[in-house]
N, CA, C and O of each residue as an XYZ file, in Angstrom:
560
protein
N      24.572    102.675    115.662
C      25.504    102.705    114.560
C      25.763    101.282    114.098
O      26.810    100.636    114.056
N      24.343    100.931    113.716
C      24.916     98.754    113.432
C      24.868     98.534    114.031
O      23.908     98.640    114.794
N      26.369     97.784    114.288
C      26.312     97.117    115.297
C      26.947     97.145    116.537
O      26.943     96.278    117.411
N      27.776     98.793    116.512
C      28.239     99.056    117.439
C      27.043     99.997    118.677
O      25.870    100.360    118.594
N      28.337    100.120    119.979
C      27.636    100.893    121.016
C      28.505    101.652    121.405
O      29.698    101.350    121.367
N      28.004    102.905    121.900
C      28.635    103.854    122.600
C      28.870    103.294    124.416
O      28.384    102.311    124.975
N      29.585    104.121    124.838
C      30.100    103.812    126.021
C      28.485    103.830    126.872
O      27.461    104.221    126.312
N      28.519    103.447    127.962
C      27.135    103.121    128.911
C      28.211    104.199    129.699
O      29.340    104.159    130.189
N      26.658    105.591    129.408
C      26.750    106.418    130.736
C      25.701    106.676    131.713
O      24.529    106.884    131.400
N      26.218    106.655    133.086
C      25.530    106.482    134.087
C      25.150    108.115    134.536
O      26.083    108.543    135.215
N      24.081    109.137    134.363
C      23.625    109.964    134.948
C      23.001    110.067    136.742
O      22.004    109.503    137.192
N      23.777    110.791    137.335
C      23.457    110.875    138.490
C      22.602    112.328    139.126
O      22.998    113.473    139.344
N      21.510    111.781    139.261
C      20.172    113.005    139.468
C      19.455    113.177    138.156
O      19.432    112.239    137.360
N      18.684    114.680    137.802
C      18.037    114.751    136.723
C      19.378    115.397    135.580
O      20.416    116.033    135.761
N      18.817    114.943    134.626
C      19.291    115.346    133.304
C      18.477    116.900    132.485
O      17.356    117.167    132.052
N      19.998    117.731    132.631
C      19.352    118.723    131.792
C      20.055    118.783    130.469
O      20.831    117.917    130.066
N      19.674    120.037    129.731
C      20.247    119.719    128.422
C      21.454    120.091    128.329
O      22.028    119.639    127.338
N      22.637    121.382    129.633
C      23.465    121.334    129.565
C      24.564    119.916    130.118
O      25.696    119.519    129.844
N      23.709    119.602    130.813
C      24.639    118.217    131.361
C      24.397    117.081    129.846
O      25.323    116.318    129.568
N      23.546    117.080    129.269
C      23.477    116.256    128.071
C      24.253    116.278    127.098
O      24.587    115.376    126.330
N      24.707    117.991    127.183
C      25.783    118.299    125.998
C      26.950    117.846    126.765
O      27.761    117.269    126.040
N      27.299    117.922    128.007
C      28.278    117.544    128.688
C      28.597    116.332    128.627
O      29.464    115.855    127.894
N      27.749    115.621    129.580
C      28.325    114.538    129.793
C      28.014    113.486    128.662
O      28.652    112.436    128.747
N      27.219    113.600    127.723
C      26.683    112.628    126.882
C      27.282    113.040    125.692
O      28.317    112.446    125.391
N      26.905    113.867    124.985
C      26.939    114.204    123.710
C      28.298    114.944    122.999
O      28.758    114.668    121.891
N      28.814    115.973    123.964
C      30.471    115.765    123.434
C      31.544    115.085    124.009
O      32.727    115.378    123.837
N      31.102    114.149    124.711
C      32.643    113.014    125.438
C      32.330    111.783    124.510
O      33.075    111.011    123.907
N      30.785    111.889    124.626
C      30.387    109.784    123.693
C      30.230    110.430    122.609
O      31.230    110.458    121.893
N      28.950    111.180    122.082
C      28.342    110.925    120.837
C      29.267    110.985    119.989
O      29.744    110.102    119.277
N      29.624    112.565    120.133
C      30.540    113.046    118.825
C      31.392    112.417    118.952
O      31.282    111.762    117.915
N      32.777    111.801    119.723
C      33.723    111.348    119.235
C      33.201    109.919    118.218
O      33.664    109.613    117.119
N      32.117    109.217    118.986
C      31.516    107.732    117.875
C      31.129    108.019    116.895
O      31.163    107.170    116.004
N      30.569    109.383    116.610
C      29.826    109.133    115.414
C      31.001    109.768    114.087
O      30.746    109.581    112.898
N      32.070    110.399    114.482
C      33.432    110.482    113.555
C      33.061    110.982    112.619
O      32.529    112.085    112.495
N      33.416    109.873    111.523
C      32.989    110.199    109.900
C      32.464    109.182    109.351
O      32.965    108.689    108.340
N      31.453    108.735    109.878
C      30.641    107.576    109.789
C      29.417    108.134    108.731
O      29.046    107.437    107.787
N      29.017    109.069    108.928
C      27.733    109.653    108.231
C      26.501    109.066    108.592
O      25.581    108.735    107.844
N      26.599    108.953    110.059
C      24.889    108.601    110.545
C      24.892    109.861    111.311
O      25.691    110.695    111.737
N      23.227    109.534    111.283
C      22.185    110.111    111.784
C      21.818    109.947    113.556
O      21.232    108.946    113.969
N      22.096    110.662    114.146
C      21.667    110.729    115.867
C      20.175    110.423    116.072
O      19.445    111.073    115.323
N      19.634    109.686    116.810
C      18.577    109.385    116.691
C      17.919    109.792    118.821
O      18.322    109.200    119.822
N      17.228    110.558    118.777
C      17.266    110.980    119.842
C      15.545    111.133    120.138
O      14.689    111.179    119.255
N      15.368    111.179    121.215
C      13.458    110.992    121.535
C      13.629    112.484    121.543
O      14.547    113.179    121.107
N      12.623    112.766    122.087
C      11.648    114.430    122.269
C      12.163    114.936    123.710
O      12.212    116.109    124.081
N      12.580    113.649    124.529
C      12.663    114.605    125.718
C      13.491    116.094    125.409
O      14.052    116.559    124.417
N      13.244    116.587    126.850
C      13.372    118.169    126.364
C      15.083    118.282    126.588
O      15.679    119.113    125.903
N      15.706    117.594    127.371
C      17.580    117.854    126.925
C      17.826    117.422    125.275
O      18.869    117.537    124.631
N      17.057    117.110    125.011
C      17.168    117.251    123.299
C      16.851    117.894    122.204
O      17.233    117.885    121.034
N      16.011    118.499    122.875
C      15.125    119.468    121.788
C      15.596    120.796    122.262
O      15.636    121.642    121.369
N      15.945    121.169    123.386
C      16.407    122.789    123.827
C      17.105    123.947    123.088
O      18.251    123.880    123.532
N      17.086    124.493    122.621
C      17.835    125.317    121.764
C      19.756    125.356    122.116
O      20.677    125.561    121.325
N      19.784    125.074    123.574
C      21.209    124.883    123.940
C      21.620    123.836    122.585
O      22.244    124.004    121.538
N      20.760    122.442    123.360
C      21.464    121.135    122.257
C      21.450    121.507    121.012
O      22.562    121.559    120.486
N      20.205    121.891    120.117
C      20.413    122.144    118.755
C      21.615    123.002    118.230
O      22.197    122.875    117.152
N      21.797    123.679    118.979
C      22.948    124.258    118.516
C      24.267    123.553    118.609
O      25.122    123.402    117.736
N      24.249    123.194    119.739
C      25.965    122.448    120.021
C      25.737    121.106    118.792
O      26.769    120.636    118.313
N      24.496    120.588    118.366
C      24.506    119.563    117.185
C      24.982    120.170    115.987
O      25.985    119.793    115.382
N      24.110    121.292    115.594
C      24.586    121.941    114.496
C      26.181    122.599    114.245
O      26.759    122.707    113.163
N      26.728    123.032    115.734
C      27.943    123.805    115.215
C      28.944    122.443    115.440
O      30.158    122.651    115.435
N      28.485    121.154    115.624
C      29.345    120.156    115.277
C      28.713    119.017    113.631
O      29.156    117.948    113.213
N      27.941    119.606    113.286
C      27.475    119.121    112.079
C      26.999    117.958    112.507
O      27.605    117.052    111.936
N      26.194    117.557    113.246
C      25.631    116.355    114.052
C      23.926    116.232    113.012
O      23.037    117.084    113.036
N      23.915    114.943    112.208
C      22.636    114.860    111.270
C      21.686    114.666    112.732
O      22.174    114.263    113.788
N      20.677    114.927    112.601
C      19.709    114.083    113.776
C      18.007    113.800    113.207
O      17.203    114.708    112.998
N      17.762    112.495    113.051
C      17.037    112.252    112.369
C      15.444    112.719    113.059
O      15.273    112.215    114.169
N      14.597    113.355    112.699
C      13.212    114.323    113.268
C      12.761    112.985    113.600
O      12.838    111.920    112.987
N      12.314    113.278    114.627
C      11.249    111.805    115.239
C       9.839    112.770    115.777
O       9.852    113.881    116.307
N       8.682    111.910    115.431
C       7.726    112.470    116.263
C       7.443    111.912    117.451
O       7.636    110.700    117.551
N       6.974    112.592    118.508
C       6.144    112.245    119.669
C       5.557    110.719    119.832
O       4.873    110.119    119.002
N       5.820    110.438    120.594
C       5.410    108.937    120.864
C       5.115    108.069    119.880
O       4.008    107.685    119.504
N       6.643    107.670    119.326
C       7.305    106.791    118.658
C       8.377    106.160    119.095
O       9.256    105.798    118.312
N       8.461    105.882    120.808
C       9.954    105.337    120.866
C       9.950    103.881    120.674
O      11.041    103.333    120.834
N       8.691    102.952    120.285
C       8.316    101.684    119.665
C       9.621    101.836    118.522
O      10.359    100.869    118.332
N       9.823    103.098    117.808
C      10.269    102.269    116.810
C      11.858    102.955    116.599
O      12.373    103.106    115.491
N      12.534    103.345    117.957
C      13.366    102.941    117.940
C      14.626    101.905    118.920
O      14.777    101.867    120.141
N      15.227    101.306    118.052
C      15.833    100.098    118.367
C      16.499    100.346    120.055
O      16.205     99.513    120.913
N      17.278    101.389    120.367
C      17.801    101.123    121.472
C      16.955    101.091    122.593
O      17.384    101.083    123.746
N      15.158    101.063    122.134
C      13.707    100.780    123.326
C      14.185     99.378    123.728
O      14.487     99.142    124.898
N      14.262     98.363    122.677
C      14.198     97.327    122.434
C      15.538     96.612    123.652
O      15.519     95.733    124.513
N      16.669     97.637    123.069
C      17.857     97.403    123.990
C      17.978     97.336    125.148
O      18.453     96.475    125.889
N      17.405     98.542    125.351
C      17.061     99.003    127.264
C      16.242     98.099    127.612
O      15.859     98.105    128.782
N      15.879     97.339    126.925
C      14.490     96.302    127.875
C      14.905     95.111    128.276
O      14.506     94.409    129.205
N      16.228     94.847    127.036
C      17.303     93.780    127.183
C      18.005     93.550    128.493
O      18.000     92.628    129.310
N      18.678     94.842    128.396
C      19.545     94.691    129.344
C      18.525     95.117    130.688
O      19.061     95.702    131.629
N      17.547     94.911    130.727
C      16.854     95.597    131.928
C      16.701     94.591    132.754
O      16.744     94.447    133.976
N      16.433     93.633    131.442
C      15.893     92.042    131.921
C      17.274     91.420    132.366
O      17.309     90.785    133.420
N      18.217     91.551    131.733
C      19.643     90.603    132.504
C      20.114     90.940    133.556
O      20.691     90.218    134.368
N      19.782     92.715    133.664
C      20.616     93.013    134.558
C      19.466     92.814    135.984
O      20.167     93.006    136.978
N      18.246     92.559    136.359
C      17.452     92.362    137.284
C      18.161     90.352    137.083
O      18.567     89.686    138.035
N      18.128     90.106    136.347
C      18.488     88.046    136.239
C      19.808     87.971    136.620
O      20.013     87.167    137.530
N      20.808     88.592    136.183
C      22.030     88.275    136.731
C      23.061     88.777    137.726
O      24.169     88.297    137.965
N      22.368     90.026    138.349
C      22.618     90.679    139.164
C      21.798     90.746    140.610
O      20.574     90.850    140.538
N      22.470     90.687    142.015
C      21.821     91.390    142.963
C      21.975     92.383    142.708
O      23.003     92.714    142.118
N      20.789     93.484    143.126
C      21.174     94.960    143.307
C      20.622     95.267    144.724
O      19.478     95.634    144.995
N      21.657     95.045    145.579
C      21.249     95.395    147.175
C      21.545     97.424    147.443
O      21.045     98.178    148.278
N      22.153     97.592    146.760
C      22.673     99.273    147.035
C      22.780    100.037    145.523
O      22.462     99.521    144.451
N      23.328    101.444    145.733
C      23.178    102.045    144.535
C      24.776    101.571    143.858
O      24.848    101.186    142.691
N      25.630    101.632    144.479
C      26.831    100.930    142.982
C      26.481     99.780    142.374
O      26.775     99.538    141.203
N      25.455     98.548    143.563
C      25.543     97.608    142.098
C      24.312     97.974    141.509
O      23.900     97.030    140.834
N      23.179     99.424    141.465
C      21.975     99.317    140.749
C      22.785     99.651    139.684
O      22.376     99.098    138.662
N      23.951    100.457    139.468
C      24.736    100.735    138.407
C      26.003    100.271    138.352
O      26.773    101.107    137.880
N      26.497     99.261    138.654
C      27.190     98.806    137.895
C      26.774     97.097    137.560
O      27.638     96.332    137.133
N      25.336     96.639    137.818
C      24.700     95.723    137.175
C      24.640     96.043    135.092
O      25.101     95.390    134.155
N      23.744     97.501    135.168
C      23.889     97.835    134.072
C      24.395     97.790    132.774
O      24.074     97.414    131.646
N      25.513     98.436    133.507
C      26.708     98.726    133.171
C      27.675     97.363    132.138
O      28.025     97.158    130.976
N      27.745     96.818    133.292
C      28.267     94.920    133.045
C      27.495     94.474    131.674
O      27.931     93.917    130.667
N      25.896     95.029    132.091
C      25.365     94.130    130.992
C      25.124     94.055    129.736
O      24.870     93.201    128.886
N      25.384     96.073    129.908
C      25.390     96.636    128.747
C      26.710     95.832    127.449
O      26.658     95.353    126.316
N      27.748     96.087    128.484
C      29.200     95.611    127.975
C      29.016     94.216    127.570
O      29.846     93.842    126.742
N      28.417     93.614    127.821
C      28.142     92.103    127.297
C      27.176     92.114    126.332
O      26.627     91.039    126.571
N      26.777     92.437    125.701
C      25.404     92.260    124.513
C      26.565     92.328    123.170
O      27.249     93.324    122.934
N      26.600     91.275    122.517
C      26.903     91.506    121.453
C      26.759     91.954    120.523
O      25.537     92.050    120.407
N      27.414     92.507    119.317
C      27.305     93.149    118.485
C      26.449     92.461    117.445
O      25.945     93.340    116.745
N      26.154     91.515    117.136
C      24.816     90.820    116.508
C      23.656     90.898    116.914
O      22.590     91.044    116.315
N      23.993     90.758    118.326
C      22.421     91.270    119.001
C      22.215     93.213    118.210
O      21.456     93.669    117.355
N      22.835     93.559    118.685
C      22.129     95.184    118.389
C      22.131     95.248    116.827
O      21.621     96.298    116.436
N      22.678     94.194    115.539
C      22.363     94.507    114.500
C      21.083     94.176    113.922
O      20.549     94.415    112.839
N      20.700     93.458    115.133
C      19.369     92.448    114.812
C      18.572     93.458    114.911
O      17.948     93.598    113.859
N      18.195     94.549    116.025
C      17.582     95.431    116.541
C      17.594     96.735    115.477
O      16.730     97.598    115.319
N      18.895     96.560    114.806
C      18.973     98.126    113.946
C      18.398     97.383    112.852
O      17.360     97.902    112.442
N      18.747     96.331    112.249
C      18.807     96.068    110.487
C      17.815     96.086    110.405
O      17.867     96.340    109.202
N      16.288     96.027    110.686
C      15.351     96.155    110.519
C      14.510     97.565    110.505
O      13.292     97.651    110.347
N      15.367     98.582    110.692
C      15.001     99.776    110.656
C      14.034    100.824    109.496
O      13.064    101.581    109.535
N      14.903    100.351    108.623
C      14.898    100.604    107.141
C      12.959    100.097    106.896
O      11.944    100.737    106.624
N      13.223     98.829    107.143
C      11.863     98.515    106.638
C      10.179     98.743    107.496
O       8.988     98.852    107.202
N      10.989     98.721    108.579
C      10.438     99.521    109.738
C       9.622    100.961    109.329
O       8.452    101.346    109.319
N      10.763    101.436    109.048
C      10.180    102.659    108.627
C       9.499    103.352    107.457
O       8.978    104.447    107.248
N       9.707    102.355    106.863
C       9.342    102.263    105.222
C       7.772    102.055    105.487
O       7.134    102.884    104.838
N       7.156    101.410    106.058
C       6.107    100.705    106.955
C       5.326    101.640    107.466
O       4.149    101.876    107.194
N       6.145    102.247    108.338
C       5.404    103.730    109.114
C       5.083    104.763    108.312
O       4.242    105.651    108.457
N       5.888    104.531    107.409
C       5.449    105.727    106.084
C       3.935    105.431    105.414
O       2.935    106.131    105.258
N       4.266    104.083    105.108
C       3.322    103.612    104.052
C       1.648    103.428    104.970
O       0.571    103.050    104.510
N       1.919    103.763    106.058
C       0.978    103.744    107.057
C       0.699    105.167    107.713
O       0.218    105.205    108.845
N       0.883    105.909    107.274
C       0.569    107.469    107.173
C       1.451    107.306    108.978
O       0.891    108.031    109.799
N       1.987    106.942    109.237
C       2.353    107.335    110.988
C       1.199    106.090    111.888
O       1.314    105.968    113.108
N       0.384    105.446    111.277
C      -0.981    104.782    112.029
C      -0.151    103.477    112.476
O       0.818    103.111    111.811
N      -0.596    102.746    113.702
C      -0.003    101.658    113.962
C       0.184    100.214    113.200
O      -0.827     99.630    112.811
N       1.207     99.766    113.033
C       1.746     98.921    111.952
C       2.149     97.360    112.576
O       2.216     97.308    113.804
N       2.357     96.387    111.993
C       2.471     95.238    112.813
C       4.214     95.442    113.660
O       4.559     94.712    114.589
N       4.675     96.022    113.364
C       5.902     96.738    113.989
C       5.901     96.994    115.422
O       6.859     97.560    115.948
């Protein structure tokens, strides 16, 4: 959303699509995304695509922008996760599992909001790109 972020949630075990609607998508998404008028931008995995989620998106009027199959190059929060992947292995020990997550966590909370506009504002043309490139790989 720009240049904001949603809260950093920590999933413990596998993720299904009812725990996605749970713990992710009506405690964070929907309350952030308000009356903002964006678009949810979500990969293929399958807690996203399930007929559970589509529905709990739709009966909250949740836009979600269609992505195809192995495209997560081009979206920005790839870019993010790699960020904080890298600080949080540089500025953190992680001897046990609270600090493998709450290294994260920390580092997530520290990235400024310029940083992630840098990562979104380029979207637009990004994609403009992928168009004009039938979907084929782009200097992107």
């Amino acid at each position: 959303m720009g240049g904001r972020k949603t809260d950093f949630v920590i999933i413990n075990g596998n993720l299904n699509a009812q725990g996605y609607v749970d713990i992710v998508l009506w405690p964070v998404v929907v309350p952030s995304l308000g009356q903002n008028h964006v678009c949810l931008m979500h990969d293929n995995a399958r807690p996203h695509t399930v007929r559970l989620t589509q529905a709990f998106l739709a009966r909250h009027d949740v836009n979600v922008l269609p992505w195809p199959a192995c495209s997560t190059d081009m979206n920005p929060i790839e870019h993010l996760w790699d960020l904080l992947g890298r600080k949080a292995r540089t500025n953190h020990a992680t001897n046990n599992i609270n600090d493998l997550t709450a290294a994260p966590a920390h580092e997530w909370n520290a990235i400024p909001a310029d940083v992630v506009r840098r990562y979104v504002r380029p979207m637009r043309l990004k994609t403009l790109a992928l168009v004009r490139r039938r979907g084929l790989h782009n200097r992107y």
